[in-house]
N, C-alpha and C positions, 0 to 999 in steps of 0.2 A: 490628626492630633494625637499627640502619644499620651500614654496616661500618668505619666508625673506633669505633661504641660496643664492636663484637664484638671489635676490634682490643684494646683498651681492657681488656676484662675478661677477655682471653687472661692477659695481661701481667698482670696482678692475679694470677690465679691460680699464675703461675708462680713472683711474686715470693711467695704466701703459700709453697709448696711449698719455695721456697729457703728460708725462714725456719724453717721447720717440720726440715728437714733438718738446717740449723745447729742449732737448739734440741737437736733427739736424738743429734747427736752430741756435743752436748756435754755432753749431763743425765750421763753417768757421772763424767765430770770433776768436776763440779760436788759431787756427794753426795761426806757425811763419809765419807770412804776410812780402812779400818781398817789399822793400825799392824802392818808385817808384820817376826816376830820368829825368830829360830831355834827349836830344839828346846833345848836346851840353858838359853835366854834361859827359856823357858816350863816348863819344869819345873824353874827356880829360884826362880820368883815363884809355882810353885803348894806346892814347901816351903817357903816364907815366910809362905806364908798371903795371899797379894796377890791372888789370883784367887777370884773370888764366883761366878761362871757361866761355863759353856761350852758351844757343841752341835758335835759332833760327826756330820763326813759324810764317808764316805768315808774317806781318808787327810788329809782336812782339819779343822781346829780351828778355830772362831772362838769369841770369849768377850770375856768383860767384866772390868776388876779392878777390886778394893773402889774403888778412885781415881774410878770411871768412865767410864776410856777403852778400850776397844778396841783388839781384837787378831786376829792371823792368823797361824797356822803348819804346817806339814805336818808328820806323824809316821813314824817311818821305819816297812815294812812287818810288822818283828817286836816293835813295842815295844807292851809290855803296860801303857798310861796310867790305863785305867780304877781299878785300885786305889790309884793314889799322888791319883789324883782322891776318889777314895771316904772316904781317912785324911785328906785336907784339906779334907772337909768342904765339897766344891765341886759347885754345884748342875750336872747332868751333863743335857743333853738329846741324844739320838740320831736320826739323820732319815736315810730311805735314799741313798745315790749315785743322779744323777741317770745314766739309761742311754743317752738318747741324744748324750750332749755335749754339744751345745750349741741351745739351746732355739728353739723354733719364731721366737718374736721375736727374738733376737738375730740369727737368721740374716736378719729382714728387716730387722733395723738394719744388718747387713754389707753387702746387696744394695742396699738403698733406691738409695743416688748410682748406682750401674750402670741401675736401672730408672729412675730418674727420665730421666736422658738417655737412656735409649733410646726412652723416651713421648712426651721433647721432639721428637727426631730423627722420629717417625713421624708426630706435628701438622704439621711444618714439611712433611715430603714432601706429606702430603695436602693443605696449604693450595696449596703450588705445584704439583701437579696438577688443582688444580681449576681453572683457567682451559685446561689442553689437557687435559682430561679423561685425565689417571691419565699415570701414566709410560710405561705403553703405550698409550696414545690418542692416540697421530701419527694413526694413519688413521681415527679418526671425524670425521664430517662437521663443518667448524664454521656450517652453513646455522642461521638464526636462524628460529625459526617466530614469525611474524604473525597473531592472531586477528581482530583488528581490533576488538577491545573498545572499544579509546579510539583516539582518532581516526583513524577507516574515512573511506577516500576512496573516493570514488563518479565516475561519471562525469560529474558536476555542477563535481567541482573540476576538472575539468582541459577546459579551450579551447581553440578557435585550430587543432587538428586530428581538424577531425570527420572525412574519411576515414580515417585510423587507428582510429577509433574505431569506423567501420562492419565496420571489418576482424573488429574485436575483440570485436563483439557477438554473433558466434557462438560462438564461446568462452566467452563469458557462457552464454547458451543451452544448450550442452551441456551443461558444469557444475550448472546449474540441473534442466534436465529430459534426460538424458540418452537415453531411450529415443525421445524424438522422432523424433531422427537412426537411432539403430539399426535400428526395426520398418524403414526403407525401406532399409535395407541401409548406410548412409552411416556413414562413418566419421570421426571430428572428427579435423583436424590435429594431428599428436603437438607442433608446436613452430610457434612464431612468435617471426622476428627484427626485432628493430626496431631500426630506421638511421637516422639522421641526425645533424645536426653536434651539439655538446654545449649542454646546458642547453635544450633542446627539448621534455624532458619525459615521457620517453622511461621512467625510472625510475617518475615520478608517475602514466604510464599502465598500467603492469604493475599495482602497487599499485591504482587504479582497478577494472580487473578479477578483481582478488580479493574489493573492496570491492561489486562487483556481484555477484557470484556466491554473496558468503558461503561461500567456504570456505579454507580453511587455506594460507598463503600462506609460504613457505619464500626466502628471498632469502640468496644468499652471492655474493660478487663473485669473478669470472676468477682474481684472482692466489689466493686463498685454498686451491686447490687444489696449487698447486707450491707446494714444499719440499725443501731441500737432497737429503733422499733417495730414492732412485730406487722407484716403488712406494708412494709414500705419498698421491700423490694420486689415484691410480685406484683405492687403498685406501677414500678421503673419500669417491669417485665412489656407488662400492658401498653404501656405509655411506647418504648422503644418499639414495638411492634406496630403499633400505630404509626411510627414517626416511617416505619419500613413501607409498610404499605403506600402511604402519598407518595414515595420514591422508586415502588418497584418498576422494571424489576433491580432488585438491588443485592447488597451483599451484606449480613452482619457478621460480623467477626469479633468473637469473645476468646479475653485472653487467661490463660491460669481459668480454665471453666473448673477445674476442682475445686477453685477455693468454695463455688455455690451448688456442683454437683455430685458430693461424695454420698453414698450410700445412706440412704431414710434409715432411721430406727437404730442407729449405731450409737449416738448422742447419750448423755449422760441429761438432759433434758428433758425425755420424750421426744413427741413427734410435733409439736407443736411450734416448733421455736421458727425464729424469722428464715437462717436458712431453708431448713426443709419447704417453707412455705415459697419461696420463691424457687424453689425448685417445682416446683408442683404447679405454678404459674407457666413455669418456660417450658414442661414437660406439654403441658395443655395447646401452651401458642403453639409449638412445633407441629402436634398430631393432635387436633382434639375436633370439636364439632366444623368448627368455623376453619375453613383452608385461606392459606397465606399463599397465593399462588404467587410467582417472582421472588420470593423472599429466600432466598438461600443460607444457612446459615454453614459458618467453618468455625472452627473453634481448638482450642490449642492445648496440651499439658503435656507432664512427663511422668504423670503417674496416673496412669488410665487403671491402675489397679483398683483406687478407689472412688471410680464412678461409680454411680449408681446404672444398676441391671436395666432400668424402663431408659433412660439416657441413647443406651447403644442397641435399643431394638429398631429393626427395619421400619423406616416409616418415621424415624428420627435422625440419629446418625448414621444414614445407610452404610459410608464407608468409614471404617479406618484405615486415613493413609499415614505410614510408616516415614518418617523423615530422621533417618539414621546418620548415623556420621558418617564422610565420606570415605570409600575408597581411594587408592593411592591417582587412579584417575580424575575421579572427582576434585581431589585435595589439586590436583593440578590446574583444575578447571575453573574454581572455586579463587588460587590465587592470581590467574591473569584477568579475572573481574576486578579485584580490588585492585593489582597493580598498574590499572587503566588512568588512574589519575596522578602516579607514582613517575619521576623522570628514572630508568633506566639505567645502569653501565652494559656495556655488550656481554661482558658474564656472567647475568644474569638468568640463569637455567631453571623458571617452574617448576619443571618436572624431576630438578635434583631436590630441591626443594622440598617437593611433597613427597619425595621417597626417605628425605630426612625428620618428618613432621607424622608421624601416624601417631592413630588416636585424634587427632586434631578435629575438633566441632569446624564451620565456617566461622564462627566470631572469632575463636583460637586464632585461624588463620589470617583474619581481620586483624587482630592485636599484632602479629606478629609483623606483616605488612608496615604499619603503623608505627612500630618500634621499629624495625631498621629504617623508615622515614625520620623518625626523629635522633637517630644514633648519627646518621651520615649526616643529619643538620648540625650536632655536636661538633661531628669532623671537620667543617666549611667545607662539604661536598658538594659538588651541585647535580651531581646525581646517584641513585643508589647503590652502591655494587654488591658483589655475592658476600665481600666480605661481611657487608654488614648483614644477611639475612641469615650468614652463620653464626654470627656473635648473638643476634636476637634472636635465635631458634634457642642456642643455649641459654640465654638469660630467662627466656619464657621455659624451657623445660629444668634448667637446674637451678633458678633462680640469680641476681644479680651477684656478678664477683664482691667478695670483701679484701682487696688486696692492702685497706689500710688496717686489718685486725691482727696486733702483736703476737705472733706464736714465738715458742720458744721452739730452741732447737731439738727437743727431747718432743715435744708434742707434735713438730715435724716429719721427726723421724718418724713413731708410732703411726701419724696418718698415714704415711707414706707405704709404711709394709703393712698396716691393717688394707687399704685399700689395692695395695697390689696381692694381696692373699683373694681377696675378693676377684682379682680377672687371672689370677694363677689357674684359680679351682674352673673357672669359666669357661677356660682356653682346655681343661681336660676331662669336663666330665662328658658323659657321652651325648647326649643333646640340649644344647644351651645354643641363646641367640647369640652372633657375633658381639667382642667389645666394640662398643664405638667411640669411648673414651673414657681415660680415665686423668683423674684430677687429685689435688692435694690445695689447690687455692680455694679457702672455704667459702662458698656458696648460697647463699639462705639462710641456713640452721645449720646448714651441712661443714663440715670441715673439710670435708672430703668426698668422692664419688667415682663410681664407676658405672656408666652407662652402658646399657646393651641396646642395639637395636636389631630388630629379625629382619630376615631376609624377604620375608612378605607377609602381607596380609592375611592373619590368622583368627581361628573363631573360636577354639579349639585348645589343648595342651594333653597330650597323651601323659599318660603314669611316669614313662621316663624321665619326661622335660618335667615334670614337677619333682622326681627325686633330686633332681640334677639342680632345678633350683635350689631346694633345701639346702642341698651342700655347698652352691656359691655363697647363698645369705647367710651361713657359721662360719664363713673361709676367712672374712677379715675376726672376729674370735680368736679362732683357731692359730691364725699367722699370729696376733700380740701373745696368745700361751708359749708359742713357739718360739721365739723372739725375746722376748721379755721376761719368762718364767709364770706359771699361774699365778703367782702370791703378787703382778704388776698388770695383772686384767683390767680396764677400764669400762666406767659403762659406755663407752661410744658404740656398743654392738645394740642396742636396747631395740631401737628399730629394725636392725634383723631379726633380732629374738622375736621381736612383734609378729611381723610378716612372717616368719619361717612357721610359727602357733600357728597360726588364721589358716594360712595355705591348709598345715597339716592337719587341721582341725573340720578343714571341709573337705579334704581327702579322705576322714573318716567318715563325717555324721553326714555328708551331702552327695559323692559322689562312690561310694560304696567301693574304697580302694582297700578296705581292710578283710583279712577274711577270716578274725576274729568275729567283729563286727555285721561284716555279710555288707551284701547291697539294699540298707534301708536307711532310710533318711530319718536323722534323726536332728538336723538343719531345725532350727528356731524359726516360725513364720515373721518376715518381716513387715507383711502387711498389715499382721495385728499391732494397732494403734494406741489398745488401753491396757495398764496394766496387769488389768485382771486377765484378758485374753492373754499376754504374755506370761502369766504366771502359769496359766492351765498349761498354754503349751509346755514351759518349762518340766511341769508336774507329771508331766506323761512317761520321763523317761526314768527308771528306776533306779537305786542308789549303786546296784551294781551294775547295771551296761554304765550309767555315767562314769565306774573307776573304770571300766572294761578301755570306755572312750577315752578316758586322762592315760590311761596306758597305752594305746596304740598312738593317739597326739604322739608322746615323750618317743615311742621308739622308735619314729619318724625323721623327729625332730634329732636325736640323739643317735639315727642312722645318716643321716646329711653332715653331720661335726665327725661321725669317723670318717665318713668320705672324702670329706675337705683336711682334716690332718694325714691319711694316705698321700691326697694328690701332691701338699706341700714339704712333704718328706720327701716323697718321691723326685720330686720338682724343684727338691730346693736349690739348686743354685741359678733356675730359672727365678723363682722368688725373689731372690738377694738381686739379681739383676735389673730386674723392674722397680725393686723398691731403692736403689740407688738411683734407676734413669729418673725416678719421679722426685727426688730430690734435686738433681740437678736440673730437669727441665719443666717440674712442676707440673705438665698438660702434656699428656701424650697421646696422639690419637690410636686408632685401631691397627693401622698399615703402619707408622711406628713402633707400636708394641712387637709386632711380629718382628720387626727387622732390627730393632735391641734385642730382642731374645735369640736371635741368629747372630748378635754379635756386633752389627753396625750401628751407628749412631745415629740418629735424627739428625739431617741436615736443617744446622737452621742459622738464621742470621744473626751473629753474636752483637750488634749494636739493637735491636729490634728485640723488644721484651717478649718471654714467651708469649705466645697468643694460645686461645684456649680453641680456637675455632677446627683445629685438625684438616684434614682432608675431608672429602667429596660422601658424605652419608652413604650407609648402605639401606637399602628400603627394608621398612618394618611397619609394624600394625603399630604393637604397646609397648612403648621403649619401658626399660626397667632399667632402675638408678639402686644400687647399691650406695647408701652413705654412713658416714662416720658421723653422729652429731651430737653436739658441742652443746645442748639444751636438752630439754624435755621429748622425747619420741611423739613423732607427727608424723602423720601422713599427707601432710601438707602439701607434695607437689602433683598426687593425682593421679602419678604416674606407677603405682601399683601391679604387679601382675594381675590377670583376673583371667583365671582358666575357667573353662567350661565354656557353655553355647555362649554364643552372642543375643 
């Protein structure tokens, strides 16, 4: 029975109960009610002869007269009726007084309306206790048990991080045959955390390991634990582990563990407050007097920066496993899982695919899948082809085409040579990722764009490839000074100006590329949370290294815009030539750009509107988008440089 039918025939019954209510209280109303007379009235009509019958109860008289209507009257305590009944000839029935007063039913026609609502009032608590189990069921666990009846994931579903996976097959293992490890003394990890950035898969691998081990798999997320009152979550704590035990051996799986295991004593509270206290609970269940044998616990976040230190000692989370984005292999492996339930066209190529897609988490890849599923349903395709994984690769990385937003021909133009200035400088500084296209149909926020993608997977950027950047992000700038005259600059450069800052600003304070400066970090701690810690650090640096710093930023930054005005001097009637091809064909890919600047045309179908999709991707890690935009500067598509380690 589903719960709008049960809803359904709640309300049925209530309404039959109110009806039934009305009816009984009204049925005495309703009956011939007999004719209530004096004494004096009644023993007028009984010497007149008007009275045929009577019975007699008690102090009460009811009867009938020859007429045939009915009667009622009380008789006083001393009066002797029976003989002036007897001489008129009146048929006399006598019946005992009733001894209790008032009869068993009557009184549950008095009560009925009190009971009814009190019956109502105790359905409605119970119905809204049963989602937080009972009025006093604050501190039972709300962890959701998993059998994996209907659809069990295995280690089959999930790709792209088989070291995670090696980590985790001992946990399989124990679960499975437990005594292996024991007879030689060995003891399985009570916990394992898994880190990395979001939609990595991270959730899908805990689930996996349940789905391998076959047993009972308990998942509640961080925040589910805290609540307003202090003690109710270390309440839950308690309760949940209880619920593991009856089940082991089993698996709990907590999701976002930062939201209840960030660092004690950081609070602007004290130490008392409900988090810290159910942390102090799960720290105890995990490692404390009483052992949880079978109980495993995994657990999930993307900022293990702010757990707390007792969290990740041996003996709690012995391991942290690393669940990173994937490599260009992985991203291949990753998408012929999801396109298992996808109909195909033959050119179809994974593996071009992932070499077009770096950076990409598994959900990315997921969405992406997903989208060229529903673009080729747009088409009335009935199966999916490359085209569409290259049109959804660009809409997921440069966001959806705007081909119905009005530009004028002058704003045209401008995107056209700001963003061919931008793959001019690209195509000449000395290391820079390949173009892999460039655009002028505006995009997101974007007017305009020029994508790069690298030729493989990097972790990394030397001193050069970041001067080099610098000079591609001024080069659409530099091409409108060029072009147009300074006194006709627009602000569509504001997001390179952005990124070109940040880059050069951690070139100085972070990665010690200045040698004003020197090699010391003078990088703002991100981990600090509260103001006052970001003030200190802020305070540390002194008013003159901070000009020293705004000095070596600018000469960076103002070393990259003459680099980019050299190349497009030098370059210009390579510039003039791109920024006409992008006029005329609007979308040009990478192996087009070269072969317009050699002189030849883009072969392409003059009935058939440009398409933005290009040719065949070249492999890369972190595509970078150069754009023109038409709004407020965002870094909204994520796709960012980000030099240094990985």
């Amino acid at each position: 029975m589903t719960m709008n039918m049960r809803n359904m025939l709640v309300w049925a019954i209530l309404l039959v109960l109110l009806l039934a209510l009305f009816n009984m209280l009204q049925g005495p109303s309703q009956s011939a009610p007999s004719n209530e007379i004096n004494y004096s009235q009644f023993m007028n009509q009984v010497e007149s002869g008007q009275v045929s019958s009577v019975t007699i109860q008690g102090d009460t008289i009811t009867g009938q007269t020859t007429g045939g209507a009915t009667f009622r009257t009380t008789i006083p305590a001393d009066a002797n009726v029976t003989a002036a009944l007897r001489s008129a000839d009146v048929d006399i029935t006598a019946q005992q007084p009733s001894e209790g007063g008032i009869s068993p039913l009557g009184i549950l026609i008095n009560w009925f309306p009190m009971l009814l609502l009190i019956g109502v009032w105790i359905f409605f608590m119970r119905q809204m206790q049963g989602g937080g189990r009972g009025a006093m069921g604050f501190g039972k666990s709300k962890a959701k048990l998993l059998t994996e009846k209907t659809g069990r994931v295995t280690f089959d579903d999930v790709a792209g991080i088989d070291e995670a996976k090696e980590e985790l097959e001992e946990i399989v293992e124990f679960l499975k045959d437990p005594s292996k490890f024991q007879r030689l003394g060995g003891k399985i990890p009570k916990g394992a955390l898994l880190i990395g950035p979001p939609g990595t898969g991270k959730t899908l691998t805990a689930r996996a390991v349940a789905g391998e081990a076959g047993v009972p798999f308990f998942t509640i997320s961080g925040s589910d634990f805290v609540e307003m009152f202090v003690g109710v979550g270390a309440s839950r704590v308690r309760d949940m582990f209880e619920q593991a035990k009856k089940n082991a051996p089993c698996i709990i799986f907590i999701d976002e563990i930062d939201a209840v295991g960030r660092s004690r004593g950081a609070g602007l509270g004290g130490g008392n407050d409900e988090r810290e206290q159910t942390l102090n609970q799960l720290l105890v269940e995990m490692d404390g007097f009483e052992a949880n044998e079978g109980i495993i616990l995994i657990a999930a976040t993307n900022r293990p920066d702010v757990l707390d230190p007792a969290l990740l000692r041996p003996g709690r989370f012995d391991r942290q496993v690393m669940v990173p984005n994937p490599d260009i292999t992985g991203r291949e492996k990753i998408l012929k899982v999801h396109m298992r339930e996808v109909p195909l066209a033959d050119d179809v190529e994974p593996k071009v695919i992932a070499r077009g897609t770096p950076g990409f988490s598994g959900a990315d890849l997921a969405n992406l899948v997903n989208e060229a599923a529903l673009l080729a349903a747009r088409r009335n395709k009935r199966v999916v082809s490359m085209a569409e994984f290259e049109d959804s690769k660009d809409k997921v990385m440069m966001g959806p085409e705007r081909r119905t937003m009005v530009m004028t021909e002058k704003e045209r133009t401008l995107t056209a040579y700001h963003e061919s200035g931008h793959a001019i400088v690209a195509l000449n500084v000395p290391a820079a990722d390949p173009v892999h296209k460039a655009t002028i149909i505006p995009r997101g926020r974007a007017l305009g764009m020029v994508m790069q993608l690298p030729e493989g997977d990097k972790l990394s950027m030397t001193h050069q490839e970041m001067t080099s950047r610098l000079a591609i992000m001024m080069g659409g700038r530099v091409a409108e000074e060029l072009k147009f005259g300074k006194e006709n600059v627009t602000s569509g450069a504001a997001s390179d100006i952005k990124q070109a800052t940040r880059l050069a600003r951690a070139m100085v304070t972070q990665w010690g590329f200045s040698e004003e400066i020197g090699p010391v970090d003078y990088g703002e701690d991100q981990g600090d949370v509260f103001l006052g810690q970001q003030l200190m650090q802020s305070s540390k640096i002194s008013a003159e290294t901070s000009a020293k710093i705004e000095q070596e930023v600018k000469a960076l930054v103002e070393g990259g815009l003459k680099e980019a005005r050299r190349i497009l001097t030098e370059k210009g009637d390579d510039w003039v030539a791109l920024s006409e091809g992008l006029l005329e064909y609007e979308t040009l890919s990478g192996d087009e750009i070269v072969e317009l600047l050699k002189g030849n045309k883009p072969h392409r179908d003059t009935e058939v509107p440009p398409k933005t999709d290009g040719g065949s991707p070249p492999s890369g890690a972190v595509p970078v988008i150069e754009d023109d935009e038409d709004e407020a500067p965002s870094t909204g598509n994520g796709f960012e440089p980000k030099p240094g380690g990985a």
